[in-house]
C-alpha positions as CSV (number, residue, x, y, z in Angstrom):
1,X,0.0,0.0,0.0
2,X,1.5,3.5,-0.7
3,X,1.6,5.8,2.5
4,X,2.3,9.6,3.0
5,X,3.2,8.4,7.1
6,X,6.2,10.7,7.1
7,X,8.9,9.6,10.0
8,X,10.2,12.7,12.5
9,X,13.6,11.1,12.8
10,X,15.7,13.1,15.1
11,X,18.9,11.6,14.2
12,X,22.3,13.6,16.0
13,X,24.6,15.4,13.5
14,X,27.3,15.6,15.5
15,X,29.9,17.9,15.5
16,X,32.7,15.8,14.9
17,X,36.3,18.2,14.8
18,X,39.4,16.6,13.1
19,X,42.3,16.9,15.9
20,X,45.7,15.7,14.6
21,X,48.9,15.0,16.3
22,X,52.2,13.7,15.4
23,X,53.6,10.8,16.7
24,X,56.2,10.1,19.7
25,X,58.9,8.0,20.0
26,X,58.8,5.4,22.4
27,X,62.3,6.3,24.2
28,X,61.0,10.1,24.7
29,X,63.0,11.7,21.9
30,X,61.3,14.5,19.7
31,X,58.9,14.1,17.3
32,X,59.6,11.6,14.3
33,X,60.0,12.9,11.2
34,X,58.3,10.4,9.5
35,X,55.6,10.7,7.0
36,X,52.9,9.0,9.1
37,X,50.4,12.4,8.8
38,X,47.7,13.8,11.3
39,X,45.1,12.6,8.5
40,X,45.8,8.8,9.8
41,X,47.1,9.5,13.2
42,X,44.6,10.9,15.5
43,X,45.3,11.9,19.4
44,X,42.6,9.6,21.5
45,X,43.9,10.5,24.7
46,X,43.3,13.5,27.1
47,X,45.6,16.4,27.1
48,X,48.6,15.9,29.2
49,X,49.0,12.4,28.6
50,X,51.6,10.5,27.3
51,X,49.8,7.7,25.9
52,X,50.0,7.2,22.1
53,X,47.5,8.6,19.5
54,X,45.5,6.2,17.0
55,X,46.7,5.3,14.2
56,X,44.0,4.7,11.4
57,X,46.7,4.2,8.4
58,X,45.4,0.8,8.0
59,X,41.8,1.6,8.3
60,X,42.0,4.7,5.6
61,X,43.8,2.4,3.1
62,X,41.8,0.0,3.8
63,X,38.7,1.8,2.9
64,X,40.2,3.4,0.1
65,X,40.3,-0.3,-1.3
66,X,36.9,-1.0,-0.2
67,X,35.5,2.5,-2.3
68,X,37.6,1.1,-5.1
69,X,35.7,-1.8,-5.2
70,X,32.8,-0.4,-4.9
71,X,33.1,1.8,-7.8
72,X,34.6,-0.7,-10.5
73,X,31.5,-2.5,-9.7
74,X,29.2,0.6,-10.0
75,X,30.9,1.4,-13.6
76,X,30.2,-2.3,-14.6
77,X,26.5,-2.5,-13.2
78,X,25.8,0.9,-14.7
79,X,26.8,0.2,-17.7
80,X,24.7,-2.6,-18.1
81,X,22.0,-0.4,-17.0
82,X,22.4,2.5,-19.5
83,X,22.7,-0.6,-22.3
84,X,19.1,-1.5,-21.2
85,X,18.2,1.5,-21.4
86,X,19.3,2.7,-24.9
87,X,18.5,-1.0,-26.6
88,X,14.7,-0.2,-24.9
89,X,14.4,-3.2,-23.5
90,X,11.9,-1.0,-20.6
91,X,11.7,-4.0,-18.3
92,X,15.3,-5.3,-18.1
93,X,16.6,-1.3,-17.4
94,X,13.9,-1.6,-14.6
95,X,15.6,-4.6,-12.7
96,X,19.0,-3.3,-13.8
97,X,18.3,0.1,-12.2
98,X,18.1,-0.3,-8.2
99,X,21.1,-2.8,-7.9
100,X,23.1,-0.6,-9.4
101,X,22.7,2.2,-7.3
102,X,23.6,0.1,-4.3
103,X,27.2,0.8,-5.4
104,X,27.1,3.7,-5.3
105,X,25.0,4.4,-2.2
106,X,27.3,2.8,-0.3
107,X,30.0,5.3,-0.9
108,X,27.9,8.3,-1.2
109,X,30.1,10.3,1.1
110,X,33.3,9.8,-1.1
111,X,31.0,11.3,-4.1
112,X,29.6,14.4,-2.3
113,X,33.1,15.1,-1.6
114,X,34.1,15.0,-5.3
115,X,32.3,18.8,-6.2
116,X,29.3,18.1,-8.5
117,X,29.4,14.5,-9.0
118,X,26.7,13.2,-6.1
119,X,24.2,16.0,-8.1
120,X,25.0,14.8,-11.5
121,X,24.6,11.6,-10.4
122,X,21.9,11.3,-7.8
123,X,20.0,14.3,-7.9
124,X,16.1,13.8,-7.5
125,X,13.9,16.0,-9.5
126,X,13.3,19.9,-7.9
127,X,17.2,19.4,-6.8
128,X,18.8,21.0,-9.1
129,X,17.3,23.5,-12.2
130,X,15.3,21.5,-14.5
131,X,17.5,22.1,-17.4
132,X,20.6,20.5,-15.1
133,X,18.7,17.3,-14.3
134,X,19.9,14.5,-15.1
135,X,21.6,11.2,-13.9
136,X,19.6,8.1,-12.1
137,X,16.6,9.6,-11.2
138,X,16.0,11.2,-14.5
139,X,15.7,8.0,-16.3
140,X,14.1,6.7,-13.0
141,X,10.8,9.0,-14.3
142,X,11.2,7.7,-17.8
143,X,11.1,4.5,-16.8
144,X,8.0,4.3,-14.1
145,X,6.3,7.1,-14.9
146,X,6.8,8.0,-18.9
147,X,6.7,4.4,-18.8
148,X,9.7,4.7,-22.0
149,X,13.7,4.5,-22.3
150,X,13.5,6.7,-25.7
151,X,14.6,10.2,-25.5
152,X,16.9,8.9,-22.1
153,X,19.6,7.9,-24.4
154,X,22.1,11.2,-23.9
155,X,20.9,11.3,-20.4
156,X,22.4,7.2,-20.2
157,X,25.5,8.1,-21.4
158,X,26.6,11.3,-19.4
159,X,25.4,9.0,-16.3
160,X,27.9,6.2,-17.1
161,X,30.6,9.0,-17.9
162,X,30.3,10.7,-14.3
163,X,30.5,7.1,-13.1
164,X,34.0,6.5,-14.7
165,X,34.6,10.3,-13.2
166,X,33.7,9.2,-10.3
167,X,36.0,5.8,-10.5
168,X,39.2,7.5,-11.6
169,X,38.8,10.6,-8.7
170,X,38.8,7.7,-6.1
171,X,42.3,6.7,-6.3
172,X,43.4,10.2,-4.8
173,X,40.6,11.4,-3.1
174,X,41.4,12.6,0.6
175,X,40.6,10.5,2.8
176,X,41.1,10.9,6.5
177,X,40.0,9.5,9.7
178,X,37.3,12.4,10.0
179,X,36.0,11.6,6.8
180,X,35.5,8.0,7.4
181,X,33.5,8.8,11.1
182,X,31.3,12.0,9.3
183,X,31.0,9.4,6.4
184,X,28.9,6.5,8.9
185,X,26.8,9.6,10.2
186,X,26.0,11.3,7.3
187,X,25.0,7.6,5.3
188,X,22.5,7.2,8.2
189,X,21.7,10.9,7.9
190,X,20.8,10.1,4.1
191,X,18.3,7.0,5.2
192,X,16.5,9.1,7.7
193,X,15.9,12.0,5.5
194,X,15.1,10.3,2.4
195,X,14.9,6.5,2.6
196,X,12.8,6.1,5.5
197,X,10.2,8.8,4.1
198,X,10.1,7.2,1.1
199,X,11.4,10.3,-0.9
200,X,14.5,9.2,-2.4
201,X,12.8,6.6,-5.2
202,X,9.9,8.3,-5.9
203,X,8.7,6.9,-8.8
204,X,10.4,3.0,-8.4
205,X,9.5,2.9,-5.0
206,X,12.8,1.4,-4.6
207,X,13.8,3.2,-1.6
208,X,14.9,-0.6,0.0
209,X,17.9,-1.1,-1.6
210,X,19.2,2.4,-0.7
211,X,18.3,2.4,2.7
212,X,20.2,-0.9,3.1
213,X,22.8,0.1,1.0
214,X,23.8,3.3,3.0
215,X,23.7,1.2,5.9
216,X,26.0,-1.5,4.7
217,X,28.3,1.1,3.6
218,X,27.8,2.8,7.5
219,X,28.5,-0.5,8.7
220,X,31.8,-1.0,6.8
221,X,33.1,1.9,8.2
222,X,32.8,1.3,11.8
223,X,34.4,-2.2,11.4
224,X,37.1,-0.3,9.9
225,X,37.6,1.5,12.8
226,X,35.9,-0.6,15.4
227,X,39.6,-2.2,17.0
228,X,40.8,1.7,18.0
229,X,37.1,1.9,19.1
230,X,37.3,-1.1,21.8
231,X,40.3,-0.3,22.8
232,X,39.0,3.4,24.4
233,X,35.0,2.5,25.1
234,X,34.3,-1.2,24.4
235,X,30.9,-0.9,25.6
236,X,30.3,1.8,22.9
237,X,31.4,-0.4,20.5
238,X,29.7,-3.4,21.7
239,X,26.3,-1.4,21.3
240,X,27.1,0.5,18.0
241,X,27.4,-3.8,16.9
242,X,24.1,-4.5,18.3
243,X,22.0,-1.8,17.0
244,X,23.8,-2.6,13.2
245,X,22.7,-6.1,13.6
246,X,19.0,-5.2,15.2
247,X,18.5,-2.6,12.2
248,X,19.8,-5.3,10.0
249,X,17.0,-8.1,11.6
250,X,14.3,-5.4,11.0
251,X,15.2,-5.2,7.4
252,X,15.7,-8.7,6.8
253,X,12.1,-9.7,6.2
254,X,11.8,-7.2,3.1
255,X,14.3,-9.1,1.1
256,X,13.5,-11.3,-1.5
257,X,15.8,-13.1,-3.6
258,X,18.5,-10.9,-4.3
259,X,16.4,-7.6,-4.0
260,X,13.5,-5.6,-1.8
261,X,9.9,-6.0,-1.6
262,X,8.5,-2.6,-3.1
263,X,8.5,0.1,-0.4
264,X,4.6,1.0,-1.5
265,X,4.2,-2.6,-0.1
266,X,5.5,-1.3,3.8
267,X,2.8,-0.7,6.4
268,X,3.0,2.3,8.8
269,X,4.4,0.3,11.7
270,X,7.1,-1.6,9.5
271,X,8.2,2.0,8.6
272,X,8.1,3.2,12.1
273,X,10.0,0.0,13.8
274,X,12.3,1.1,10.9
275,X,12.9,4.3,12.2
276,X,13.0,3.7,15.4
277,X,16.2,0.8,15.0
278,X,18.2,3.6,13.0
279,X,17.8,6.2,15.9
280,X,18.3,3.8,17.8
281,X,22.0,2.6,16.4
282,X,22.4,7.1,15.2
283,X,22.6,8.1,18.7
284,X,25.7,6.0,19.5
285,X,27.2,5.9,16.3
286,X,27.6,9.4,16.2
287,X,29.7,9.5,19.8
288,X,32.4,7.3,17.7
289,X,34.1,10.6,16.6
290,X,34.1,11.8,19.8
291,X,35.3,8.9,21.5
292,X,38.3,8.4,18.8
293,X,39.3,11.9,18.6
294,X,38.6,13.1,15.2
């Protein structure tokens, strides 16, 4: 059944300032000189202490890898989405169209980072000036609602160019520890104020596949950084794991085969229990920063 039950999340967008420090060597001598920067290595400690600051080297190169994947498989899926799309075969570009996106809403953050490319790519319609719409859901409305693929074939093709944009700008895009925590917050921030409402897929009604795609992509990042986490506030990270894996039971009974039920199909309490398992797991989630430093 379709619904206009719109959810008052009050998720936390937390303030989350990047503090670097250099490191210290063990015997007491000055600062190293090495090239270990304050983007990886992050003071955790309270000032005056001696202790040594995190070190998320390993975690940013390890979600650098992780985005990299991500985005040769969102060039590939896309591609095979435009080709639907200008052969006009309507009904394969249909099931072709919200699997794809799940690549790239999983790394959303990295693409909002990257100037216009989150815009070009994801913009809904009303986003942007009518004459600068295009991407996803511009063929999304030819597809569901003009119920055609012809006249999206220029519109296919600048979407799986900003997709290969998007792939090459990833192998030096900054990344830092504080864009890695902001990154988790603002991919939950994305499901509360367009998933969970049901705004984001308008006309697909495909909003199920986002919503668990951000999370996925929230998840990876705190398992990236979830060892410095237990070491300062195990408890905080023992219930930032709980509330992924309740969020992720509460989606659970949506999926079918390898997709999502419709979200027209979701009743008013389904979407609310929703809600109210991502506040839930938003409130700590955003204390990660905070705890870590950055």
């Amino acid at each position: 059944m379709k619904f206009s039950y719109v959810v008052p999340v009050g998720l936390l967008a937390a303030s989350i300032l990047f503090a670097g420090c250099g490191s210290n060597e063990n015997n007491g001598n000055t600062a190293s000189d090495s090239n270990t920067t304050a983007d990886a290595q992050v003071a955790t400690t309270a000032p005056g202490t001696t202790e040594a600051a995190a070190d998320f080297t390993a975690a940013i190169d390890k979600y650098r890898t992780y985005v990299i994947e991500q985005c040769d498989a969102f060039v590939k899926e896309t591609e095979n989405f435009i080709n639907a799309v200008k052969e006009g075969k309507l009904e394969e570009a249909k099931a072709l169209y919200a699997p794809a996106r799940m690549y790239y809403e999983r790394i959303e953050p990295i693409a909002e980072a990257l100037g216009d490319l989150d815009p070009n790519i994801d913009a809904r319609e009303n986003d942007v000036d009518a004459t600068e719409w295009r991407g996803f859901h511009r063929i999304e409305k030819s597809l569901w609602v003009e119920k055609t693929t012809k006249g999206m074939e220029t519109t296919a093709d600048i979407l799986l160019k900003d997709a290969q944009l998007l792939r090459a700008k990833v192998e030096t895009a900054d990344i830092d520890a504080n864009l890695l925590v902001t990154g988790a917050v603002e991919l939950l921030n994305e499901v509360s104020s367009s998933k969970v409402t049901g705004e984001e897929e308008r006309y697909s009604h495909t909003d199920l596949y986002d919503f668990v795609a951000n999370v996925e992509g929230a998840e990876k990042i705190y398992e990236l950084l979830k060892p410095e986490l237990a070491k300062i506030d195990p408890t905080l990270e023992q219930t930032i794991g709980e509330r992924f894996a309740a969020l992720k039971t509460e989606l659970a009974p949506f999926k079918v085969g390898e997709g999502y039920v419709s979200y027209e199909e979701l009743k008013e309490e389904e979407v609310r229990k929703l809600s109210q398992s991502l506040d839930a797991l938003a409130e700590p989630l955003s204390n990660m920063g905070t705890i870590l430093g950055v």
